[in-house]
C-alpha positions in Angstrom: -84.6 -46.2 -61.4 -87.3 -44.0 -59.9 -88.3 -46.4 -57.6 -84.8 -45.7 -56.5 -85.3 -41.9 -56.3 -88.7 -42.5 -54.4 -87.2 -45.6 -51.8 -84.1 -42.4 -51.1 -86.7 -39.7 -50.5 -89.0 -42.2 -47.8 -85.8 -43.6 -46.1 -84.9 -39.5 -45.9 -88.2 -38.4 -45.0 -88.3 -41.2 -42.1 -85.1 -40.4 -40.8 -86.1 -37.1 -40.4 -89.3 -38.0 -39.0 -87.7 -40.0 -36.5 -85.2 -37.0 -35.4 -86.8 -33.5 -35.8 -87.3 -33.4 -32.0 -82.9 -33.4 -32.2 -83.7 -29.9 -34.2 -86.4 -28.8 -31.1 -82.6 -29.9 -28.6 -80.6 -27.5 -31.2 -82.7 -24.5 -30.3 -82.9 -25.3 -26.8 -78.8 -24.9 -26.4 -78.9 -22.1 -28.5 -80.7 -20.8 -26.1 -78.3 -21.3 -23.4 -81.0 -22.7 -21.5 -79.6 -24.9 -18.4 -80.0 -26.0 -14.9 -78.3 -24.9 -12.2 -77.5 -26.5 -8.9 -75.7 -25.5 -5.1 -73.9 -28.4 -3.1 -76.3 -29.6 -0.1 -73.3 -31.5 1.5 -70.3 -32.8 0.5 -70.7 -36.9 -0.1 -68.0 -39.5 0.1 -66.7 -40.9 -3.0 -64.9 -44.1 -4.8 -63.5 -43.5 -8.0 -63.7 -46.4 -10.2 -60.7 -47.2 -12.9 -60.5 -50.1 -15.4 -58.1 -50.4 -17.0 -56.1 -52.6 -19.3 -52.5 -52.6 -20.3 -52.8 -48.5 -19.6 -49.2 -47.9 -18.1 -48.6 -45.0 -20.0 -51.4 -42.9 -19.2 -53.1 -44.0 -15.5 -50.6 -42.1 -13.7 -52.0 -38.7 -15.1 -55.5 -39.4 -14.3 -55.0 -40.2 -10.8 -52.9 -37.5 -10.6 -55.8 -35.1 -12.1 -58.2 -37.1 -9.5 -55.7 -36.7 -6.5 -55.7 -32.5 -7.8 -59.2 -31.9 -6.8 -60.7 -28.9 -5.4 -63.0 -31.3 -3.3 -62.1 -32.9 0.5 -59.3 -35.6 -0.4 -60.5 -37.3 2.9 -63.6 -37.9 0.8 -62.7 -39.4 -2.6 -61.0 -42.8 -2.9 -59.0 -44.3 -5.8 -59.2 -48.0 -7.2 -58.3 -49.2 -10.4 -59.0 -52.9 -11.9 -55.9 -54.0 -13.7 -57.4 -56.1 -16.0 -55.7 -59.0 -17.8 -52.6 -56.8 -17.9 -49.2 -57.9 -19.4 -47.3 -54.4 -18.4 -46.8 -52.0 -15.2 -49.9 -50.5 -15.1 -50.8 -51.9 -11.9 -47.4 -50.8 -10.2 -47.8 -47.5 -11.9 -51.4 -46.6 -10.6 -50.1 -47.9 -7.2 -47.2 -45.6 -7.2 -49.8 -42.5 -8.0 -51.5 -43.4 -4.8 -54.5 -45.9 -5.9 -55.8 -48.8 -4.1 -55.3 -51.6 -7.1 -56.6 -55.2 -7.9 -55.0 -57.4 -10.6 -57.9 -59.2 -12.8 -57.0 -62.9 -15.0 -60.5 -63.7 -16.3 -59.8 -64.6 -19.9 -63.4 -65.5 -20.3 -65.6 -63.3 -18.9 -63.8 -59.9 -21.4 -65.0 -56.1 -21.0 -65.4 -53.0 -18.8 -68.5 -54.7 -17.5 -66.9 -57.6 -15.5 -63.7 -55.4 -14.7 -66.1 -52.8 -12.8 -68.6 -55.6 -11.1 -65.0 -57.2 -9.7 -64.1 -54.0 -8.7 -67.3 -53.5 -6.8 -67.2 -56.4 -5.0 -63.5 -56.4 -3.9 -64.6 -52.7 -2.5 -67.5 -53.9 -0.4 -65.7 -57.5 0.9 -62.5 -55.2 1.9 -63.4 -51.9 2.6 -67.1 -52.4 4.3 -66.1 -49.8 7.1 -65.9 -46.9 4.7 -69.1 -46.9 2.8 -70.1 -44.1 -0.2 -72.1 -42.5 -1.6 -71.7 -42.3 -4.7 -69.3 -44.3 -7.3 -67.3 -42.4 -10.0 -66.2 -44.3 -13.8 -63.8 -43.3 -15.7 -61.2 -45.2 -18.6 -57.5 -44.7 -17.9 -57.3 -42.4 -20.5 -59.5 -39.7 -18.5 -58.7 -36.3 -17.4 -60.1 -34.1 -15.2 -60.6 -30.6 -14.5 -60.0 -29.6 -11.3 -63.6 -28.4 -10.4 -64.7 -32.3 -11.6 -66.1 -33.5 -8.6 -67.2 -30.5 -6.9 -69.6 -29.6 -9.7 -70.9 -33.3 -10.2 -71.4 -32.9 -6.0 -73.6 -30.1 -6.3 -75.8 -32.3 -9.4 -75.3 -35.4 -7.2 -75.8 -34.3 -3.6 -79.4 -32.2 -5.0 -81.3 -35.5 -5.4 -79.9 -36.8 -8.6 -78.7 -41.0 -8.4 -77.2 -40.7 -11.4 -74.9 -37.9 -13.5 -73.3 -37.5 -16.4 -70.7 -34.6 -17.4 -69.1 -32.4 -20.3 -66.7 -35.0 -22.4 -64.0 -33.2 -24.2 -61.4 -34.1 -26.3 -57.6 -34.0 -25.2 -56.0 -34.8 -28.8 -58.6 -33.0 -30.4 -56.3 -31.3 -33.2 -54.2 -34.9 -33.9 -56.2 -35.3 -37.1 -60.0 -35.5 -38.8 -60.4 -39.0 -36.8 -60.0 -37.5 -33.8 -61.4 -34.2 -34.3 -64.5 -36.1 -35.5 -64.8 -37.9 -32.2 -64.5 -35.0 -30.6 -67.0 -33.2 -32.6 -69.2 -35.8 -32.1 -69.3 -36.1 -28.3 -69.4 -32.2 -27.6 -72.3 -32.4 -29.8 -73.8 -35.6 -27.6 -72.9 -33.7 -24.1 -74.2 -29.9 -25.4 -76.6 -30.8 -27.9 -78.2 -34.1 -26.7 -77.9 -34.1 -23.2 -77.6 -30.1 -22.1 -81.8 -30.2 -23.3 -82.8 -33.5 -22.3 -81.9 -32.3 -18.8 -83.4 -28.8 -19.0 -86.6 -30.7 -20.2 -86.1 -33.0 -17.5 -85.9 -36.0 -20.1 -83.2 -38.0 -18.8 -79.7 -37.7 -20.0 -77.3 -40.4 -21.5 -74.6 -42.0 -19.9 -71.6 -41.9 -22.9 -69.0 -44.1 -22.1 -67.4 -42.6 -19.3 -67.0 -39.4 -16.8 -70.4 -40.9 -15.1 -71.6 -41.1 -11.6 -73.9 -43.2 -9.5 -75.1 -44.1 -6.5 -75.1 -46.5 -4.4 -78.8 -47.1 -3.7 -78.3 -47.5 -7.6 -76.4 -50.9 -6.6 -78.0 -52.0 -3.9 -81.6 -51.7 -5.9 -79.6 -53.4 -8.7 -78.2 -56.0 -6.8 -75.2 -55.0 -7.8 -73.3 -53.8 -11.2 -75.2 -55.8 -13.8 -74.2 -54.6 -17.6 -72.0 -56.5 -19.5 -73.0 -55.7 -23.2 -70.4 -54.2 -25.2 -71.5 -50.9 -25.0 -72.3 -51.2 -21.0 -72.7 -47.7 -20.6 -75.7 -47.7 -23.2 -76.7 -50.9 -21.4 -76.9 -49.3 -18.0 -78.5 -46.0 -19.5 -81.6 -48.3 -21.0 -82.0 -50.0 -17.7 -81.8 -46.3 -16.0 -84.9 -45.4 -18.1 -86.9 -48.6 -17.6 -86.5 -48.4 -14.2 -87.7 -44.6 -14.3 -84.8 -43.3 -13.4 -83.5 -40.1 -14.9 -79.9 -39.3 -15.6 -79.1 -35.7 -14.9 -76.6 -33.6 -17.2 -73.4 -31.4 -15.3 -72.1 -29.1 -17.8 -69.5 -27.2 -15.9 -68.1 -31.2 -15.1 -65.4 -30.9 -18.1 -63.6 -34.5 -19.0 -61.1 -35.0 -21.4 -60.5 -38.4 -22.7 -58.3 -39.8 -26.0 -59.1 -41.1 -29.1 -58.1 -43.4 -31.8 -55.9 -41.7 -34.0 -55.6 -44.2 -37.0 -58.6 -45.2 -39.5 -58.4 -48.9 -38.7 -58.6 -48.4 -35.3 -61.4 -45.7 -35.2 -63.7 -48.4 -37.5 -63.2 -51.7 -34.8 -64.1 -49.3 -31.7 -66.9 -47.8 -33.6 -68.1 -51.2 -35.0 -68.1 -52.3 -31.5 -70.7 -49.7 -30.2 -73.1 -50.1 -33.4 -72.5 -54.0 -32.1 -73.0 -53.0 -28.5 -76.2 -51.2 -29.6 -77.8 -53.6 -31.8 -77.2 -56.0 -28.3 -79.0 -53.5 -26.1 -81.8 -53.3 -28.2 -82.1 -56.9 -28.8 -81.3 -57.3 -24.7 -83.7 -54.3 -23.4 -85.5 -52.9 -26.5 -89.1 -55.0 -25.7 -88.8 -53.1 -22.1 -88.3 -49.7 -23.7 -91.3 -50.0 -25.8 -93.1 -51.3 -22.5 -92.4 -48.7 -21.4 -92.8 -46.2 -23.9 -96.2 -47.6 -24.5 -97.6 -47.7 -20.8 -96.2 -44.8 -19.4 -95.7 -42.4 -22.4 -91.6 -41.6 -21.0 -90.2 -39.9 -23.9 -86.9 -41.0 -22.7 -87.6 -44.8 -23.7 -88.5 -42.8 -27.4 -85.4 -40.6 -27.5 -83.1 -43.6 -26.7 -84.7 -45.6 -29.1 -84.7 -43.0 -31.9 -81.3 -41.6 -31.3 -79.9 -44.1 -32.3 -82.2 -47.2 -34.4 -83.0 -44.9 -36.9 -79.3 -44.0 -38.0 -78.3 -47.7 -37.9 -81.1 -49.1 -39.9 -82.0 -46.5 -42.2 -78.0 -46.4 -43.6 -77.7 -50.3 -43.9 -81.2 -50.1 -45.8 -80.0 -47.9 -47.9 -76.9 -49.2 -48.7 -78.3 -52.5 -50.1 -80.6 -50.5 -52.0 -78.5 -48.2 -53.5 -76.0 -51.5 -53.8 -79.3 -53.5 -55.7 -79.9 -51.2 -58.0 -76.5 -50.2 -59.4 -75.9 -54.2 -60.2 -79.6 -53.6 -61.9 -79.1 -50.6 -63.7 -76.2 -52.2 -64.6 -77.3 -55.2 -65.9 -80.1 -54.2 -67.9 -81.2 -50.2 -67.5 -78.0 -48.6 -68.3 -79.7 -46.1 -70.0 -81.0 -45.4 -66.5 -77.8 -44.8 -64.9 -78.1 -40.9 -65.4 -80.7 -41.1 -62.9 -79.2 -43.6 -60.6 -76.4 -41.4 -60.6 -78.3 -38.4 -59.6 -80.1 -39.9 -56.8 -77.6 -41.1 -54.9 -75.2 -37.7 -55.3 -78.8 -35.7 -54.5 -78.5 -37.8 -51.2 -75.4 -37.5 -50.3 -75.1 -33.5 -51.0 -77.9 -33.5 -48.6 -76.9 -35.7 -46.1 -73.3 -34.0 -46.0 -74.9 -30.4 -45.3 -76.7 -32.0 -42.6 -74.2 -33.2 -41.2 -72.0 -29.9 -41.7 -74.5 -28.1 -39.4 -74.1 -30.7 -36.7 -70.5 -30.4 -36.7 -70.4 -26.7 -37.1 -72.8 -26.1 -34.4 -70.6 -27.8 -31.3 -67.2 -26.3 -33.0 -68.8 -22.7 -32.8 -70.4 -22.4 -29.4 -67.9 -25.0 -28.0 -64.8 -22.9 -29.3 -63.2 -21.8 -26.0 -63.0 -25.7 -24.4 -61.6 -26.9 -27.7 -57.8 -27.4 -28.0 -57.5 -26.7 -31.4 -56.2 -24.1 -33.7 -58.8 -21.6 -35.3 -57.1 -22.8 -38.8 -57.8 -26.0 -38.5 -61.2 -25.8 -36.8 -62.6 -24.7 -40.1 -61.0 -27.9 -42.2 -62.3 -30.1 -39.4 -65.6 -28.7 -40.1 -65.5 -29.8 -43.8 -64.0 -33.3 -42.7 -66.9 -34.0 -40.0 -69.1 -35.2 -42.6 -66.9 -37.6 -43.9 -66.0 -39.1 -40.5 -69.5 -39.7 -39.8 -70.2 -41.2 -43.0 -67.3 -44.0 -42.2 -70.0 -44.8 -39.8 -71.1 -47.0 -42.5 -67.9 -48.7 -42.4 -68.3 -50.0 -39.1 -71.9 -51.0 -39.5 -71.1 -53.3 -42.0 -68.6 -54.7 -40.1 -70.7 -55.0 -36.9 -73.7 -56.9 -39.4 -71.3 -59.0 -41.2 -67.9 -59.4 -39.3 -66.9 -61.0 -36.1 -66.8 -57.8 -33.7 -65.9 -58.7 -30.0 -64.3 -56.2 -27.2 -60.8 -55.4 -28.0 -58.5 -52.7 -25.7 -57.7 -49.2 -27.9 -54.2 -48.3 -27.3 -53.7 -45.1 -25.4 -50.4 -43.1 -25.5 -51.5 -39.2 -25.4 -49.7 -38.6 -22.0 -50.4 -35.7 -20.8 -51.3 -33.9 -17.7 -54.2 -31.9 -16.7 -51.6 -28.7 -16.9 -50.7 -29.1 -19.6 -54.0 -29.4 -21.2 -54.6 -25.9 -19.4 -51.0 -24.5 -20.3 -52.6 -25.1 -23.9 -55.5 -23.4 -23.6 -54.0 -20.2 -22.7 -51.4 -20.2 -26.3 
């Protein structure tokens, strides 16, 4: 069993290998250190909507979109209604969107829905051409200063932006406060250094921009993985592109309330992932190696480790319990006080990284002081479910399926929160 002790303290010590330049990030926020940037013009816009079976909730985020304090002359709505079975095509029409029904029941995902989107925009509306494409799921809310503070990013030089993503059900429960948690932490803690380093940021899903020498060098939208966003970022990096961070750009989106639902979205990206680094990790590494872009490292590392290291150690740990069991019981003392050693440590970790976000995050988070500090205790344990949906992404049948979205609110009323 000490081979077991020794096998938990290298995976550990690799782990931490892999991520002490996330600890060098921490310091950097801590810091406050930022960029700032001042609108050089005011660009023309297409916001981009996909959405599927969304009636419920499209008609808030146009409205937020529609609410801008940014030239309405220069920001177009269209939304995708893809393989719908409601009203959410009539509804996003009747909020003042341009809208395209989608059937495809064989090409499935946010991928194709935004590359038919595209190219119904440039067959039908050649005559009003952009600059610059927003994405965003019909769950999405926006502040009101959105687009004016991704302008000033945008219109400086940058191709390609991402912004703050925030949490509108962030107080529901410890599924959602972890999500939320975990993508203040990706927006302040990841991507608020890589862009004061001048790294190149991550695009996470949604509340992105681009533009459109982006498609026209591209040859149009091109990512259709499962996790398309992480897709698109690798491609950003090979092709030496850097995606630039807008903190002040505040997005609130849902999420999954329910366990069951939380582990197939989640198993889904570690899916997604595993398909970009099969699809583009031999490019990253190109590049890595011949032009020494630490981007092409941090994307690698920010990820790989995490996934590879837990299911390692899970069919370790898992090996050596049925051994100890079978013929070291007397052992079992020490088997026992491996694993707890490594999951003490792991959970204060990952205690830190929650507390961190929760603390200097505090005024943007829609949640009461009370239960701030139980979420804190309950981050660790939403990250460790993580391990959940890896071994359903190795082992099960994991395809794109729509998360049901029902948190129907309105941007003032997200504000009219704020202010209790």
């Amino acid at each position: 069993m000490k081979t077991l002790s020794y096998i938990n303290f290298a995976l550990a010590a690799i782990f931490a290998a892999c991520c002490f330049y996330q600890a060098v990030f921490a310091v950097v926020r801590l810091l406050g250190k930022r960029r700032h940037f001042q609108a050089q013009k005011l660009c023309r816009y297409a916001v981009l909507i996909a959405a599927r079976n969304e009636q419920s909730v499209i008609g808030q985020l146009i409205d937020s979109v529609r609410a801008q304090e940014y030239p309405a002359d220069l920001v177009d709505i269209y939304v995708v209604a893809d393989n719908c079975t409601d009203s959410t095509a009539q509804v996003a029409a009747s909020h003042g969107a341009t809208v395209y029904s989608r059937q495809n029941q064989e090409q499935v995902g946010k991928g194709y829905a935004l590359q038919f989107l595209l190219d119904k925009i440039r067959e039908e509306h050649r005559e009003a051409p952009y600059d610059g494409y927003f994405v965003f799921d019909a769950d999405n809310l926006l502040d009101p200063h959105y687009i004016a503070e991704m302008n000033k990013v945008f219109s400086s030089g940058h191709r390609v932006v991402t912004g703050y993503r925030n949490t509108k059900n962030f107080e529901d429960n410890w599924i959602t406060a972890g999500y939320g948690m975990w993508f203040l932490r990706e927006s302040e803690y990841l991507n608020r250094p890589r862009d004061y380093l001048n790294i190149g940021c991550a695009v996470s899903g949604t509340g992105f921009l681009f533009a459109e020498s982006i498609l026209r060098q591209s040859g149009g939208w091109n990512w259709f993985l499962l996790t398309e966003d992480l897709e698109f970022t690798a491609s950003m990096i090979v092709e030496g592109e850097k995606v630039a961070y807008c903190p002040d750009a505040v997005l609130y989106d849902e999420q999954p309330r329910s366990f069951r639902q939380s582990i197939l979205q989640r198993s889904r990206w570690i899916k997604g992932y595993f398909q970009v680094l099969a699809a583009h990790g031999g490019d990253l590494l190109h590049t890595l190696a011949a032009t020494g872009r630490f981007a092409a490292y941090d994307m690698l590392m920010s990820n790989l480790p995490a996934a590879v290291l837990t299911v390692l150690s899970f069919l370790v740990n898992t090996i050596m319990f049925f051994v100890g069991m079978l013929s070291a019981r007397h052992e079992m003392g020490l088997f026992a006080f491996s694993v707890i050693s490594a999951l003490v440590n792991s959970y204060g970790l990952l205690f830190v990284m929650g507390l961190m976000p929760l603390l200097t995050e505090r005024k943007r988070i829609r949640c009461s002081r009370r239960r701030r500090v139980l979420y804190a205790f309950t981050f660790p344990f939403f990250v460790f479910t993580y391990g959940i949906a890896m071994l359903l992404a190795v082992f099960g049948n994991v395809g794109w399926k729509p998360i049901r979205h029902s948190v129907a609110l309105s941007i003032e009323d997200l504000s009219d929160s704020s202010r209790k």
